[in-house]
C-alpha positions as CSV (number, residue, x, y, z in Angstrom):
1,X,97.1,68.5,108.6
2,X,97.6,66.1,106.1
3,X,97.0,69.1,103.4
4,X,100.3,70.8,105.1
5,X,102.7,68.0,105.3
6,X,101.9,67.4,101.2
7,X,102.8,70.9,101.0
8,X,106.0,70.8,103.1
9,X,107.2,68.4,101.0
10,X,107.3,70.5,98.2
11,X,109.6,72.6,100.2
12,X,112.1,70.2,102.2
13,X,114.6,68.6,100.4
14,X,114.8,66.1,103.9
15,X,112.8,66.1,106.7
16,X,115.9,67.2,108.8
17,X,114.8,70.6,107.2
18,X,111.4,70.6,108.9
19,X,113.8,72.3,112.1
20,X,116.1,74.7,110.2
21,X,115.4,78.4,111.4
22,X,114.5,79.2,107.9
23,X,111.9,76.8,107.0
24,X,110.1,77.1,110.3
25,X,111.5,80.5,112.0
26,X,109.4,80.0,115.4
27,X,111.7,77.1,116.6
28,X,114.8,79.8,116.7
29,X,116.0,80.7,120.3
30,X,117.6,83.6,119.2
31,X,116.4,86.3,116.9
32,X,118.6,89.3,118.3
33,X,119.0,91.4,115.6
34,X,117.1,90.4,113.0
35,X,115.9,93.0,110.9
36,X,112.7,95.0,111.3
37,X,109.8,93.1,109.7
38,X,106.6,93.9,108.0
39,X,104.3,91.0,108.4
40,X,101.4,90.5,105.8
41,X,98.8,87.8,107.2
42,X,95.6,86.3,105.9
43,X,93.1,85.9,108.2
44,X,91.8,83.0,106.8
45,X,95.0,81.5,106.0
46,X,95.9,78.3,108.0
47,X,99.3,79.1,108.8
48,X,97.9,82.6,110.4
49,X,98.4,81.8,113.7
50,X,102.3,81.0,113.6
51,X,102.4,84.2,111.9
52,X,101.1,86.1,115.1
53,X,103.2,83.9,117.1
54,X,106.4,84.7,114.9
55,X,105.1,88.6,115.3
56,X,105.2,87.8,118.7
57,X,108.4,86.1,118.8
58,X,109.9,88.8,117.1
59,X,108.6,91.4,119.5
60,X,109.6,89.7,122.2
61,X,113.6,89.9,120.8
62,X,113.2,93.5,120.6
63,X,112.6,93.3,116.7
64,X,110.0,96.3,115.5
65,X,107.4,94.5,113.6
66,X,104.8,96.1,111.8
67,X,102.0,93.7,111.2
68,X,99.5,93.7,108.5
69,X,95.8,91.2,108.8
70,X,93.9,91.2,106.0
71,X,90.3,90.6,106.8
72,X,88.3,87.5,104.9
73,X,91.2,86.9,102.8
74,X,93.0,83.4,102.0
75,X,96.7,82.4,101.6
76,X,98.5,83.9,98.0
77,X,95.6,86.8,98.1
78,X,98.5,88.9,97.7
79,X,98.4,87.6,94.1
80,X,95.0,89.0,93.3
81,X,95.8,92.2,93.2
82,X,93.3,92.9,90.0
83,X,90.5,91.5,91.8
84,X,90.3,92.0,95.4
85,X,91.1,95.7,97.2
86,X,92.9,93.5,100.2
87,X,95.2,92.5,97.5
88,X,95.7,96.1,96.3
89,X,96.3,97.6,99.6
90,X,98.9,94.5,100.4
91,X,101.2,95.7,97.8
92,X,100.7,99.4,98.9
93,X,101.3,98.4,102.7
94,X,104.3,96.5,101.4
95,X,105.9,99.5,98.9
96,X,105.5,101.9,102.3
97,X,107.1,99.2,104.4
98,X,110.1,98.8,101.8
99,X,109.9,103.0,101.5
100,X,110.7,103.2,105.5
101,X,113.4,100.3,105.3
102,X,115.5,101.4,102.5
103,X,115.3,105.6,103.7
């Protein structure tokens, strides 16, 4: 825990951001019409689990979500594009889910 609160500081400029919808979306009551979403999700990413929960949030709202977990991969593995195939087939699943977005 201690490794996430040093890295939530990097992000909040106050710790009355720690409960703004866009800093932690699962604390939102209302996500009525929020746009489709194409989640991308490490499976060995700590924060993977209030990704499913946001998927399932989302879903929940009505919202389509098309969810993506990538197999014995870490946090930022999108970045490795050269070196792993997960990261290569990230960025493909992402260019489709842009592709079906913008038509």
């Amino acid at each position: 825990m201690a490794h996430i609160d040093y890295f939530f500081k990097l992000f909040l400029r106050s710790e009355a951001d720690r409960d703004d919808w866009r800093f932690a979306p699962l604390l939102t009551d209302d996500l009525e019409g929020v746009a489709p979403a194409w989640l991308c999700l490490a499976e060995c990413d700590p924060l993977v689990d209030e990704g499913l929960a946001y998927a399932d949030k989302l879903r929940a709202a009505g919202v389509p979500v098309d969810l993506e977990l990538y197999r014995g991969v870490v946090h930022e593995f999108i970045k490795m594009g050269r070196a792993i195939p997960e990261a290569r087939q990230a960025h493909l699943d992402a260019a489709r889910a842009l592709r079906g977005a913008l038509g």
